[in-house]
C-alpha positions as CSV (number, residue, x, y, z in Angstrom):
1,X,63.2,3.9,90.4
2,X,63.9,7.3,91.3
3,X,67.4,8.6,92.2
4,X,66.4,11.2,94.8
5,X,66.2,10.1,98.5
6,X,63.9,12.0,101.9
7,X,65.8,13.2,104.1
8,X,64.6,15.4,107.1
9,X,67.0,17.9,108.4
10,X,66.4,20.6,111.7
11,X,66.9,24.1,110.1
12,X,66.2,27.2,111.9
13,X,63.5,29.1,110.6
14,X,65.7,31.7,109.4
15,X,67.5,29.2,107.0
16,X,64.0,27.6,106.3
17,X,63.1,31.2,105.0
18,X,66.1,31.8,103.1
19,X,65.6,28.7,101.0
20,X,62.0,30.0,100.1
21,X,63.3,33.2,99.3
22,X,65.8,32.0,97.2
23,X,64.0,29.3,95.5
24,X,61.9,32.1,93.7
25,X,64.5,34.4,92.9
26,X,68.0,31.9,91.4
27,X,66.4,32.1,88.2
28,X,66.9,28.5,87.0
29,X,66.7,26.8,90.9
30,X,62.8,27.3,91.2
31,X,62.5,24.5,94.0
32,X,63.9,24.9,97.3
33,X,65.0,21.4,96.7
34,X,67.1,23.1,94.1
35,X,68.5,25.9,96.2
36,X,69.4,23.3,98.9
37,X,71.5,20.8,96.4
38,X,72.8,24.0,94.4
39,X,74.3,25.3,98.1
40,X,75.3,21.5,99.2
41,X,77.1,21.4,96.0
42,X,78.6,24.7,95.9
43,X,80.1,23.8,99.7
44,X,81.0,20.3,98.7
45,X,83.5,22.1,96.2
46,X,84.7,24.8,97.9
47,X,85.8,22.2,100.6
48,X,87.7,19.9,98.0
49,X,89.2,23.1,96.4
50,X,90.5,23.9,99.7
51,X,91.7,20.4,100.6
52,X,93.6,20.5,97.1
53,X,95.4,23.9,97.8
54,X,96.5,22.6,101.1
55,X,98.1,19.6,99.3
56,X,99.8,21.9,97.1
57,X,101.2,24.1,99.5
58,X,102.7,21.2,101.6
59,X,104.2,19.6,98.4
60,X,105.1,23.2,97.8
61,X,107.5,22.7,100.8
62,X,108.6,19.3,100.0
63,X,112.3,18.8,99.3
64,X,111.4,15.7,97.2
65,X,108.7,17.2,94.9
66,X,110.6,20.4,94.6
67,X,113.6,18.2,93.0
68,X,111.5,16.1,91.2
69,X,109.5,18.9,89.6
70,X,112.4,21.1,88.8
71,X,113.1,17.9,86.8
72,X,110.2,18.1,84.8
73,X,110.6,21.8,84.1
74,X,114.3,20.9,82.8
75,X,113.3,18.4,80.6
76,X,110.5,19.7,79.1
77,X,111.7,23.2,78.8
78,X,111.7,22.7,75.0
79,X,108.6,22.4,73.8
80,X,109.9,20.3,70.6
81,X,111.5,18.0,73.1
82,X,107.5,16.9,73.8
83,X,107.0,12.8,73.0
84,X,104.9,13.2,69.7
């Protein structure tokens, strides 16, 4: 049973040709099929990366996690103090 699913998307011809160009010239992506899950993928993570640094920059600004983190930082300013 294969693991790969058809899907047909509407590109514009200038995107069309950009996958053929790349696909000859990534070096290990020789399919298009390759350039266009190597690019979905690529996207896919810059999105979560950016989802995460927006959760750390609100948390960065909460009073709570501020407190509870300058917690952490006291009680594990010793390294030796470290559970073994």
């Amino acid at each position: 049973m294969s693991t790969r699913t058809k899907r047909t998307y509407n590109l514009s011809f200038e995107a069309v040709s950009h996958v053929r160009d790349l696909s000859g010239r990534l070096g290990s992506i020789r399919s298009q099929d390759g350039v266009v899950e190597f690019a979905i993928e690529k996207l896919y993570r810059e999105v979560q990366d950016s989802d995460e640094e927006a959760l750390w920059a609100r948390a960065a600004e909460d009073p709570e996690f501020r407190t509870e983190m300058r917690g952490i930082t006291v009680a594990f300013r010793d390294r030796d103090s470290w559970p073994t």
